[in-house]
N, C-alpha and C positions, 0 to 999 in steps of 0.2 A: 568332390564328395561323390561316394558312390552308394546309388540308392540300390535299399535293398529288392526280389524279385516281390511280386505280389503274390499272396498266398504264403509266405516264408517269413515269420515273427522275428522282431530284433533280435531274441536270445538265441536263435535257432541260425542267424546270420553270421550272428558272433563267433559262436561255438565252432560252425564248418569251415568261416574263415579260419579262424586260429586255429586249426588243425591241417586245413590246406597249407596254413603257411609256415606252419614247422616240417612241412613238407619240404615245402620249397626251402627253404633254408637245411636243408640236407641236400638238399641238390637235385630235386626232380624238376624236371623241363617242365617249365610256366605253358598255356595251353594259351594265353593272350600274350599280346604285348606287352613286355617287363615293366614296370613301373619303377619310379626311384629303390623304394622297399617294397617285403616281401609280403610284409599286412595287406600292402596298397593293390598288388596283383592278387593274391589272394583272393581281396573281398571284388577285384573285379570278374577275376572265371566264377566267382560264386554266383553275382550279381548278373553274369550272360547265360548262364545255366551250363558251362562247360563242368564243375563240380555238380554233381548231388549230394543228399545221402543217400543211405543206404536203410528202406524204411524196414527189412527183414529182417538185419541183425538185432536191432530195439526187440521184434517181438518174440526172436528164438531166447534174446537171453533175459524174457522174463516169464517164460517159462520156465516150472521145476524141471532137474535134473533129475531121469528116473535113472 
């Protein structure tokens, strides 16, 4: 099981996993140790802080488009 970082909500774990790991399953070099599956590395780079987000894009795009 891998716990998620502190400060970092399950929905917010979830979400960056599962976009890391449609990552990886197109083929981008895992940053940890490979795990069986691609879920499983995923929610581990997320859960060592080798993943972040990215907290700028959220607020350029909800900002109106002049």
């Amino acid at each position: 099981m891998v716990r998620r970082p502190n400060g970092m909500n399950a929905f917010e774990f979830s979400v960056l996993s599962a976009l890391r790991a449609v990552q990886l399953a197109r083929g981008c070099t895992p940053r940890v140790t490979a795990a069986p599956n691609v879920g499983a590395t995923a929610q581990r780079e997320v859960a060592e802080g080798k993943v972040l987000r990215f907290e700028h894009l959220t607020e350029s795009l909800s900002e109106p488009r002049k």
